[in-house]
Biopython code that builds the backbone (N, CA, C, O; Angstrom):
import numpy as np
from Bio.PDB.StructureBuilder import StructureBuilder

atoms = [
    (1, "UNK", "N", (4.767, -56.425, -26.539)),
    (1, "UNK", "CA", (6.070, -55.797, -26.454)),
    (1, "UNK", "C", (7.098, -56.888, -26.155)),
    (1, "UNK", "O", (6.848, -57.834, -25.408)),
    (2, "UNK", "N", (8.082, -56.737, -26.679)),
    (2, "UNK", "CA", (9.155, -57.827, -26.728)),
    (2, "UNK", "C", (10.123, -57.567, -25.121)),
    (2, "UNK", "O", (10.296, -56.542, -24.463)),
    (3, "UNK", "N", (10.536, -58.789, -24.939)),
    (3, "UNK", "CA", (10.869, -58.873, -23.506)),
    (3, "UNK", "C", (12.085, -57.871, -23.457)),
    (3, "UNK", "O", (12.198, -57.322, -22.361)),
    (4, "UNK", "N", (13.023, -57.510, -24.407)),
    (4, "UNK", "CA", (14.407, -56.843, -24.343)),
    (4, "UNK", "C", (13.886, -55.120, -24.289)),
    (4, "UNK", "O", (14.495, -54.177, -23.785)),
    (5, "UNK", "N", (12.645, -55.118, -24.946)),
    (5, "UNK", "CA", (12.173, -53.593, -24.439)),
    (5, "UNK", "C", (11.334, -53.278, -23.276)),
    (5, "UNK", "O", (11.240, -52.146, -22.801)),
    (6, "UNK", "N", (10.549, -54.628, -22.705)),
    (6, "UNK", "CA", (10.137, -53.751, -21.423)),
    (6, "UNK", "C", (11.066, -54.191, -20.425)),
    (6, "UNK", "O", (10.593, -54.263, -19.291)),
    (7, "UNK", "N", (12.440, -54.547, -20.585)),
    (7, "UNK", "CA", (13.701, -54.703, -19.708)),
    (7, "UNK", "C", (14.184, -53.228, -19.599)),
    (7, "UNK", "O", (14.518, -52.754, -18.513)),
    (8, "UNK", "N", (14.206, -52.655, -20.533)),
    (8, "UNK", "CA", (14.525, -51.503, -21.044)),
    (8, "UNK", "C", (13.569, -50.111, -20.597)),
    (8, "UNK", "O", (13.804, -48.924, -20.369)),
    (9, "UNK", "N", (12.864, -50.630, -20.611)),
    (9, "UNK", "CA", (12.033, -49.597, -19.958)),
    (9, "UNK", "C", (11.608, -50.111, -18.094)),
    (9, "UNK", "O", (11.397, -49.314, -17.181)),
    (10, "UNK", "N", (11.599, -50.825, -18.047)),
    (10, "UNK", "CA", (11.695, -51.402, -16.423)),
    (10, "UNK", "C", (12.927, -50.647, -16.054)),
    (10, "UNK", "O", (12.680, -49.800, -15.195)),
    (11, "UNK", "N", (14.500, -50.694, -16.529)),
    (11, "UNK", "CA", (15.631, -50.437, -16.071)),
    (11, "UNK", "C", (15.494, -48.661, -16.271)),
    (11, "UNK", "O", (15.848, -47.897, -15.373)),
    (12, "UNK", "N", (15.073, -48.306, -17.250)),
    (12, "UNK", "CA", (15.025, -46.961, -17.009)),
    (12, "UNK", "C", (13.779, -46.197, -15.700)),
    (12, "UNK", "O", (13.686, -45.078, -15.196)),
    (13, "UNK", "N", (12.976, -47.519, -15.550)),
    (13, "UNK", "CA", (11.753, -46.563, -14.664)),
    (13, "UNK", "C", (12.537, -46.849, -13.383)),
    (13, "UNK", "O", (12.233, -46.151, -12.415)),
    (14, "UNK", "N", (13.220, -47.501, -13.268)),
    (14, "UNK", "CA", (14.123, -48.017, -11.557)),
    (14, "UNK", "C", (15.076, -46.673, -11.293)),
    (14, "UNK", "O", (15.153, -46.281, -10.129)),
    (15, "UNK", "N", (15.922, -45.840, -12.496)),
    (15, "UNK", "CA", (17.333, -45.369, -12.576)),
    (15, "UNK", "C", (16.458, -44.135, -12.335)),
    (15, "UNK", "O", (16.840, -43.357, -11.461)),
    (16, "UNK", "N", (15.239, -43.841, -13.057)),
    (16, "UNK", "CA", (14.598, -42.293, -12.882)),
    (16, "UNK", "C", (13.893, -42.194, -11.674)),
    (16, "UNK", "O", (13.427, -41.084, -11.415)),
    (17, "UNK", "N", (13.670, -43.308, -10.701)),
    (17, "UNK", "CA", (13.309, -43.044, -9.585)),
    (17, "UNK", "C", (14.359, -43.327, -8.648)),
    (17, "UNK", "O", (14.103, -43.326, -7.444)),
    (18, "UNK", "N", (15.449, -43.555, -9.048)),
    (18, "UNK", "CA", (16.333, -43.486, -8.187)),
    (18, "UNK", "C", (17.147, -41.946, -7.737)),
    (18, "UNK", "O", (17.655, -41.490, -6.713)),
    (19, "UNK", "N", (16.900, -41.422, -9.339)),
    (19, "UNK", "CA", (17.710, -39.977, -9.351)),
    (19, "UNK", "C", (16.673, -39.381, -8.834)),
    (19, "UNK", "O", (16.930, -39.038, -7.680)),
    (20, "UNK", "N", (15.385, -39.040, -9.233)),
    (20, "UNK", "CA", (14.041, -38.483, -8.393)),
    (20, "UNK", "C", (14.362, -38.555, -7.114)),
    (20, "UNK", "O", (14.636, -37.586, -6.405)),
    (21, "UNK", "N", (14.344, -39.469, -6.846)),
    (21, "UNK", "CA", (14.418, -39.224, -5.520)),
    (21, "UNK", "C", (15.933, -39.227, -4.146)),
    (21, "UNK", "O", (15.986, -39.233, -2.916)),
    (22, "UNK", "N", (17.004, -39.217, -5.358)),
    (22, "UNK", "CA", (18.257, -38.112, -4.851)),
    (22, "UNK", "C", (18.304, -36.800, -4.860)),
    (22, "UNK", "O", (19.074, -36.073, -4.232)),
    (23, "UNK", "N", (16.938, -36.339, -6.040)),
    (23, "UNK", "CA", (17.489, -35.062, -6.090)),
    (23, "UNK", "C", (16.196, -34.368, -4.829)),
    (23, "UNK", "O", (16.259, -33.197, -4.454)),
    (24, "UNK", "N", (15.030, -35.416, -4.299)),
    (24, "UNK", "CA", (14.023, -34.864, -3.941)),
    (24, "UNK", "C", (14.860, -34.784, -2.461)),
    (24, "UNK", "O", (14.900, -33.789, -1.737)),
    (25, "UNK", "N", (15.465, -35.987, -2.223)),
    (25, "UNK", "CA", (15.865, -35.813, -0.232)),
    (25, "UNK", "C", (16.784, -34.611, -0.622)),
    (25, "UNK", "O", (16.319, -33.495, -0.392)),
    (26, "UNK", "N", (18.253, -34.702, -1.284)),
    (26, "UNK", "CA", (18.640, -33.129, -1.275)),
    (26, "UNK", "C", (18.138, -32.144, -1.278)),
    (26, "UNK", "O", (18.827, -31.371, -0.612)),
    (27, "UNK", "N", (16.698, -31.347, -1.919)),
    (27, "UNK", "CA", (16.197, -30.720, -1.993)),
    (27, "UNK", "C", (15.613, -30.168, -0.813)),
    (27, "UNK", "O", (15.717, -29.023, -0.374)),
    (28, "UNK", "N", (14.866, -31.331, -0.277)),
    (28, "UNK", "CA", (14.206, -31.089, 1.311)),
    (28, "UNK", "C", (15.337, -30.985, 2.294)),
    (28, "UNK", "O", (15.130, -30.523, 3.416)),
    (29, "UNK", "N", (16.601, -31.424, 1.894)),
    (29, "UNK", "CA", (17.499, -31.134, 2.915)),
    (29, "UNK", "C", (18.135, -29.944, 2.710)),
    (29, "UNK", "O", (19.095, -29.739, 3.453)),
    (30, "UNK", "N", (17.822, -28.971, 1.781)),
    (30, "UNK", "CA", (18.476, -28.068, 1.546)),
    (30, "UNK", "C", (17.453, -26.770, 2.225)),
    (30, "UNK", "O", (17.568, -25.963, 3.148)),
    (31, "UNK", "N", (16.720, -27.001, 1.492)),
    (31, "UNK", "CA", (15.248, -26.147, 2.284)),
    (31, "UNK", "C", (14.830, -26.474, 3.757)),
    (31, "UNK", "O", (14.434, -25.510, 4.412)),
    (32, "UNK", "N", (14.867, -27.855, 4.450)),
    (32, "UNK", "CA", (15.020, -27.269, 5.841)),
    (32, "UNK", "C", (16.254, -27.140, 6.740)),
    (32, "UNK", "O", (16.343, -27.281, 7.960)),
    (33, "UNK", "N", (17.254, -26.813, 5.754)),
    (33, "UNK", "CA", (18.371, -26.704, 6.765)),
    (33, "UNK", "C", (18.363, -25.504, 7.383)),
    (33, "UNK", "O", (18.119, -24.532, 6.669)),
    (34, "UNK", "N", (18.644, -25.263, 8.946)),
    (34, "UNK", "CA", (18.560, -24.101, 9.434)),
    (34, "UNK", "C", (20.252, -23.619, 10.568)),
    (34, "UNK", "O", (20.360, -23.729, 11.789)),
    (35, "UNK", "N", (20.903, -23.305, 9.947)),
    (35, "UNK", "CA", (22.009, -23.130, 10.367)),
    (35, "UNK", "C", (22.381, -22.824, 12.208)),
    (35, "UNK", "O", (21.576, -22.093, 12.785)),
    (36, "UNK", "N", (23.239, -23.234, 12.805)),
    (36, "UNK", "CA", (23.148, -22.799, 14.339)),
    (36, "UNK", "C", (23.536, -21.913, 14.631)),
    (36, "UNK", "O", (24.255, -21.957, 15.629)),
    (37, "UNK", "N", (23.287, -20.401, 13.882)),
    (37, "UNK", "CA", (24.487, -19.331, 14.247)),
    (37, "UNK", "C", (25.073, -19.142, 16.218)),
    (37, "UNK", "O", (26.028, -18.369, 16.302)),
    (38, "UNK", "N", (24.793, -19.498, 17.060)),
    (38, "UNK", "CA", (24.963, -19.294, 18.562)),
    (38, "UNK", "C", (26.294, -20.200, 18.673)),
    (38, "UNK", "O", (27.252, -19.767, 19.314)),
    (39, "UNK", "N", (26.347, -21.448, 18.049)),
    (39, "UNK", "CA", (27.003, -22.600, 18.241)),
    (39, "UNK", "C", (28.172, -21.955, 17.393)),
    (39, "UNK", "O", (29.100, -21.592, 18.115)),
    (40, "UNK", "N", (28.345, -21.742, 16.164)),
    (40, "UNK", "CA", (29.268, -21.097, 15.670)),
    (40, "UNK", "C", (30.046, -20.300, 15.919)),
    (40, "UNK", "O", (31.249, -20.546, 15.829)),
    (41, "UNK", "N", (29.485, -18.884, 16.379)),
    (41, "UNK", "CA", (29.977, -17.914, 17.408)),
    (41, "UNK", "C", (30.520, -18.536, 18.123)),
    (41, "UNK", "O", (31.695, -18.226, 17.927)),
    (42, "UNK", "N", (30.488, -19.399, 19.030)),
    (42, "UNK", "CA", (31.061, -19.917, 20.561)),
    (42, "UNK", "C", (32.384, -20.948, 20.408)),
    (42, "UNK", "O", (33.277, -21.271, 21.192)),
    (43, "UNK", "N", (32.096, -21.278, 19.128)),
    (43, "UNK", "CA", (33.209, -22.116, 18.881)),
    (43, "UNK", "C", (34.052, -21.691, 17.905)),
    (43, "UNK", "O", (34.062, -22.271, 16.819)),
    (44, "UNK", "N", (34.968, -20.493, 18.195)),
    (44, "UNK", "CA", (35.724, -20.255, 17.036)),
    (44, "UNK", "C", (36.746, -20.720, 16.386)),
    (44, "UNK", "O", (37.339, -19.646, 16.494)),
    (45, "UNK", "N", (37.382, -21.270, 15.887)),
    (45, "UNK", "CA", (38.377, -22.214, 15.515)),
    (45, "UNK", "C", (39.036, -21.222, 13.929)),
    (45, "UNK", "O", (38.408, -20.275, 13.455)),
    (46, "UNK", "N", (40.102, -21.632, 13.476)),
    (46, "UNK", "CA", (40.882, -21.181, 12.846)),
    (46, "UNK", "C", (40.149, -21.944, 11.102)),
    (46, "UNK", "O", (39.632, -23.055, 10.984)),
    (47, "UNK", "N", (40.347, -20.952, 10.044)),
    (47, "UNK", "CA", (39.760, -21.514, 9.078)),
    (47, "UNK", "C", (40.451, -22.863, 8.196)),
    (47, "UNK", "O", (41.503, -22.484, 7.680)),
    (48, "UNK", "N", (40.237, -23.912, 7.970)),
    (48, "UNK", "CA", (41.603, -24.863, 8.023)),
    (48, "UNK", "C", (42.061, -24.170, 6.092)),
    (48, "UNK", "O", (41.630, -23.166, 5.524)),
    (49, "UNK", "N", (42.888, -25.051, 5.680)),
    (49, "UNK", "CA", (43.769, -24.515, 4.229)),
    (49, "UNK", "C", (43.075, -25.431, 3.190)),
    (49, "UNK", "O", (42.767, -24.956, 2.097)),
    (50, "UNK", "N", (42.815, -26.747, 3.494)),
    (50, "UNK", "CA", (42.974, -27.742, 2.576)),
    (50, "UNK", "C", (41.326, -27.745, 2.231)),
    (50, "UNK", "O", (40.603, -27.180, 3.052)),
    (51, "UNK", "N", (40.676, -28.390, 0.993)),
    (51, "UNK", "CA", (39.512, -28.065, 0.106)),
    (51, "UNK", "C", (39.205, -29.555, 0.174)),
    (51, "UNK", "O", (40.050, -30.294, -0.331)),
    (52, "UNK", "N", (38.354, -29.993, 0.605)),
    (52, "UNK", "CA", (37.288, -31.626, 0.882)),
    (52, "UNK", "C", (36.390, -31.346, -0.607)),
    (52, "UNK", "O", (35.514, -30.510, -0.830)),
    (53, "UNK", "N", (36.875, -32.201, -1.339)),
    (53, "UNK", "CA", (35.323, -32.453, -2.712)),
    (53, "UNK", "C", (34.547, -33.846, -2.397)),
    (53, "UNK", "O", (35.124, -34.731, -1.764)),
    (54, "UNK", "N", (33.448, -33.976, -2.784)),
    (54, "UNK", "CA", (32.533, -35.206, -2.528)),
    (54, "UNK", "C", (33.164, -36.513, -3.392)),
    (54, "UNK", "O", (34.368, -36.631, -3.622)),
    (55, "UNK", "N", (32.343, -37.276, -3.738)),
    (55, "UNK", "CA", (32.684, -38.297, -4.595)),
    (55, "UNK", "C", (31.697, -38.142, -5.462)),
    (55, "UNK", "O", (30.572, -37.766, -5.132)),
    (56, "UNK", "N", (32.142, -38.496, -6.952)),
    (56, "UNK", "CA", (31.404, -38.230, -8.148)),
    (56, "UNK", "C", (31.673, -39.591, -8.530)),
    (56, "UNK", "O", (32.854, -39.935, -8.491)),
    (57, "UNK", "N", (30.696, -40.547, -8.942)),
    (57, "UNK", "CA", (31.162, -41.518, -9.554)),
    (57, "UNK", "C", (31.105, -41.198, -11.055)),
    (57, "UNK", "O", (30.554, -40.218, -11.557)),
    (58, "UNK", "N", (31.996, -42.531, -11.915)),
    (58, "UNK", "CA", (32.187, -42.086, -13.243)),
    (58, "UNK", "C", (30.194, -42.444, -13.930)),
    (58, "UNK", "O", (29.115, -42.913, -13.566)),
    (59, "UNK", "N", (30.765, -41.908, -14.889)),
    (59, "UNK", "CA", (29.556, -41.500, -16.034)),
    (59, "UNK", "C", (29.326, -43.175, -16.428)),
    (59, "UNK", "O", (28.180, -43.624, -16.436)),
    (60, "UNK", "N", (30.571, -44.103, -16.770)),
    (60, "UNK", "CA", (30.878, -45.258, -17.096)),
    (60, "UNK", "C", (30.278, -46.451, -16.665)),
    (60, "UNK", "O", (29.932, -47.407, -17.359)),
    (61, "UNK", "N", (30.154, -46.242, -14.969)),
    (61, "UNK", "CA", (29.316, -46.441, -14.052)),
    (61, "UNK", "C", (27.502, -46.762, -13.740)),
    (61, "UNK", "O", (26.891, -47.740, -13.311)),
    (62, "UNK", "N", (27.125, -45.504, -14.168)),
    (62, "UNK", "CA", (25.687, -45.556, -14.483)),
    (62, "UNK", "C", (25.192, -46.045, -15.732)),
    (62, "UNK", "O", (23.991, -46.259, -15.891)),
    (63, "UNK", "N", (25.957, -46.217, -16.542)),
    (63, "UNK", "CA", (25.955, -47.062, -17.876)),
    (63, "UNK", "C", (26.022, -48.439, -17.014)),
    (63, "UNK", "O", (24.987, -48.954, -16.592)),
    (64, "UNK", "N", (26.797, -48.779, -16.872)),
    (64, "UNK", "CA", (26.813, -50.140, -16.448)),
    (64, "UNK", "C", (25.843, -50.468, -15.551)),
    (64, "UNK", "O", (25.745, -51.669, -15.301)),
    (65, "UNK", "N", (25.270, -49.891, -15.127)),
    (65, "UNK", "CA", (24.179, -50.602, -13.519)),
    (65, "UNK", "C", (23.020, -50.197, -14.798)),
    (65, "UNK", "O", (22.145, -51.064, -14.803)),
    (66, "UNK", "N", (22.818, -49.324, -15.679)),
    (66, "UNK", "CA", (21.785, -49.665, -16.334)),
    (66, "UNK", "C", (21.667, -50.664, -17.119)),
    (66, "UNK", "O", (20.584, -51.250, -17.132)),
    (67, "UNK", "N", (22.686, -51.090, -17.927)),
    (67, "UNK", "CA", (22.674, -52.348, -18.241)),
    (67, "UNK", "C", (22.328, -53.642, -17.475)),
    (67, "UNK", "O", (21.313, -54.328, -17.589)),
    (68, "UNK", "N", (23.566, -53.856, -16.539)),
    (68, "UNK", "CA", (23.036, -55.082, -15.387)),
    (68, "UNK", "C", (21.167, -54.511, -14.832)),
    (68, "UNK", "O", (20.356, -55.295, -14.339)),
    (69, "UNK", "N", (20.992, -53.565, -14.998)),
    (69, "UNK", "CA", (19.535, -53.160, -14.593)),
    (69, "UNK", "C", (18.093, -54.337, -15.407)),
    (69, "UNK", "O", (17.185, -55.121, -15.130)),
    (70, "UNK", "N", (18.730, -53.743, -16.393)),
    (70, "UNK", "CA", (17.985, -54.305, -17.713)),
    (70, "UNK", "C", (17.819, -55.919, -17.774)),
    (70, "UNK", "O", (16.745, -56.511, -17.886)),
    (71, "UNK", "N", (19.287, -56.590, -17.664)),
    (71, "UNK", "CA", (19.626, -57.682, -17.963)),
    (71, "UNK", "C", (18.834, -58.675, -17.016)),
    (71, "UNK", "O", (18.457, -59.802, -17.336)),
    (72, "UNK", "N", (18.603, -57.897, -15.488)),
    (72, "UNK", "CA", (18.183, -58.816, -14.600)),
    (72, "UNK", "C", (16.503, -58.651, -14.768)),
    (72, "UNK", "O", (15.671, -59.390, -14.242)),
    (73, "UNK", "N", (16.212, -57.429, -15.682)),
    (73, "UNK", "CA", (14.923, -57.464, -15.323)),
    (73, "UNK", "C", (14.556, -58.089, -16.850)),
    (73, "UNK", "O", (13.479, -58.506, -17.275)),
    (74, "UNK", "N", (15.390, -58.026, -17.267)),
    (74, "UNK", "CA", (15.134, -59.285, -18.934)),
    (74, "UNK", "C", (15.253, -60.687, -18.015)),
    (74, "UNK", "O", (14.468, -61.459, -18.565)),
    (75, "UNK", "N", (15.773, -61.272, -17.049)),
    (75, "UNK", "CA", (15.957, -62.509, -16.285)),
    (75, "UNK", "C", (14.133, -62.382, -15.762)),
    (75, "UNK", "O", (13.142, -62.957, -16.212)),
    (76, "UNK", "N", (14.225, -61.780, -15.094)),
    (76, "UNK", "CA", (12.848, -61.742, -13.949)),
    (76, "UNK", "C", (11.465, -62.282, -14.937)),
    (76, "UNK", "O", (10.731, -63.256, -14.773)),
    (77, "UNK", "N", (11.462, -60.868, -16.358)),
    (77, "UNK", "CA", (10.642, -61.262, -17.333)),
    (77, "UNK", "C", (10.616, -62.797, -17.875)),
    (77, "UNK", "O", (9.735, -63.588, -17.540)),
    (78, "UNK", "N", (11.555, -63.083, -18.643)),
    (78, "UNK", "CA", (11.341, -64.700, -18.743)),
    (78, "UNK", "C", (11.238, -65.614, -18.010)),
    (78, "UNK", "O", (11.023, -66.754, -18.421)),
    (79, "UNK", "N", (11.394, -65.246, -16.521)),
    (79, "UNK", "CA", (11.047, -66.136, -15.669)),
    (79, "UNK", "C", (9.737, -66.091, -15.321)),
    (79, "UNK", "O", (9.108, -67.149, -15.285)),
    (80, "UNK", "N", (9.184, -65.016, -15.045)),
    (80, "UNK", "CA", (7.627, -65.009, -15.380)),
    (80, "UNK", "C", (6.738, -65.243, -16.319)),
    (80, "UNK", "O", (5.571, -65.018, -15.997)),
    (81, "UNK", "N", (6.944, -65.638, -17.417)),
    (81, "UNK", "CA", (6.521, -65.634, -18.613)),
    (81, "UNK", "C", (6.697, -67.329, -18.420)),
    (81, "UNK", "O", (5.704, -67.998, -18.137)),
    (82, "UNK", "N", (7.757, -67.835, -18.559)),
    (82, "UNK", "CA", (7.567, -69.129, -18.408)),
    (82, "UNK", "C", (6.594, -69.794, -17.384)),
    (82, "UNK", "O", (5.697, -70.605, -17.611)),
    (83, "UNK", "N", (7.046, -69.181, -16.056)),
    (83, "UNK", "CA", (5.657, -69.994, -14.833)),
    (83, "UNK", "C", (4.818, -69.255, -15.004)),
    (83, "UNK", "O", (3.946, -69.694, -14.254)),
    (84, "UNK", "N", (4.235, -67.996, -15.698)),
    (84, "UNK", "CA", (3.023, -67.943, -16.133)),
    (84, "UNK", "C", (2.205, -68.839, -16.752)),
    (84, "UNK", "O", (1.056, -69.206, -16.505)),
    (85, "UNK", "N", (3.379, -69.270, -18.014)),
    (85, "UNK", "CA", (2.622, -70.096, -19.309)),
    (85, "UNK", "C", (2.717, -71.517, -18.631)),
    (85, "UNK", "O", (1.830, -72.252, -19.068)),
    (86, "UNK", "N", (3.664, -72.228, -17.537)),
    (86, "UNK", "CA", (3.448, -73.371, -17.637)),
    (86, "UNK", "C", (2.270, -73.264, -16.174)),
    (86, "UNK", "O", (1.729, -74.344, -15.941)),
    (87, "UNK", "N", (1.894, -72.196, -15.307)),
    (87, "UNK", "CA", (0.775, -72.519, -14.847)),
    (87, "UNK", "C", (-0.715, -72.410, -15.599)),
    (87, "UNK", "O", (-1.819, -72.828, -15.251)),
    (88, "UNK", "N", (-0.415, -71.907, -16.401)),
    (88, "UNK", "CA", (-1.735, -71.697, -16.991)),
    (88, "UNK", "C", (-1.961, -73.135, -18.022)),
    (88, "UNK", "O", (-3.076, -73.647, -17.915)),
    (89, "UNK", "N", (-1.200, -73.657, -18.782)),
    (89, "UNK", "CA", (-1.335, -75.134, -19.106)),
    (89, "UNK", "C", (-1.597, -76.145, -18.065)),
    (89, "UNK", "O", (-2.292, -77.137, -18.287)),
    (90, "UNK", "N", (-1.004, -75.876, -16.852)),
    (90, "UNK", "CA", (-1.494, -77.271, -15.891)),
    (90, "UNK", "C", (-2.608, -76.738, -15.249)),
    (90, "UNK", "O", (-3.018, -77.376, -14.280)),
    (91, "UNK", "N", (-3.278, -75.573, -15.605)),
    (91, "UNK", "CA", (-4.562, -75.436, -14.838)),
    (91, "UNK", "C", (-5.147, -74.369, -13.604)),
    (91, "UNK", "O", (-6.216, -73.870, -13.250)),
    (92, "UNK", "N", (-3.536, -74.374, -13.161)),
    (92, "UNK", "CA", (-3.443, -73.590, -11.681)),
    (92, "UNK", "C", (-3.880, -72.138, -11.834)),
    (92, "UNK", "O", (-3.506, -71.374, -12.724)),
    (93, "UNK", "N", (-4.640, -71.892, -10.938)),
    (93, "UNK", "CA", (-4.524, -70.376, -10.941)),
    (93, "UNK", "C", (-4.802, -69.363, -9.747)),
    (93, "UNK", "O", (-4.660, -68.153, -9.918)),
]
sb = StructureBuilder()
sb.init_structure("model")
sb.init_model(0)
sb.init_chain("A")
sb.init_seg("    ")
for serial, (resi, resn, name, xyz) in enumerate(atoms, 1):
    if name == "N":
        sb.init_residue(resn, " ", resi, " ")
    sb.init_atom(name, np.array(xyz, "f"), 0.0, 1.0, " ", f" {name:<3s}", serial, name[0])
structure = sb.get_structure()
């Protein structure tokens, strides 16, 4: 297999265990969350007006870190490949 495709597939097995396992801690954090109803009650406070959204990064974004993904693991590959091949000519192993 040529080095630009198992970069390519290295960078995708990094990005699918990265989302795996965003969506696995949310998950477990969703299922053991157990709300304090006592604490709530006791602290009543006024409902505020204004609406908090998270941060979404762009789409543009994950394109790009898959690329630089790839690129470094196309670096890593030829760097192994070379001190593979030049240890195995001088003998070392």
């Amino acid at each position: 297999m040529r080095i630009f495709s198992k970069a390519l597939l290295g960078s995708t097995a990094i990005h699918g265990i990265y989302f795996v396992t965003t969506f696995a801690v949310g998950y477990v954090k969703t299922m053991t969350y157990k709300p304090d109803w006592e604490a709530a009650w006791s602290n009543v406070e006024n409902l505020r007006s204004d609406v908090a959204f998270g941060y979404v990064p762009s789409p543009i974004l994950y394109v790009g870190s898959f690329l630089v993904t790839a690129l470094v693991c196309s670096i890593i590959l030829r760097r192994y490949e070379k001190f593979s091949s030049t240890s195995s000519e001088t003998g070392v192993s």
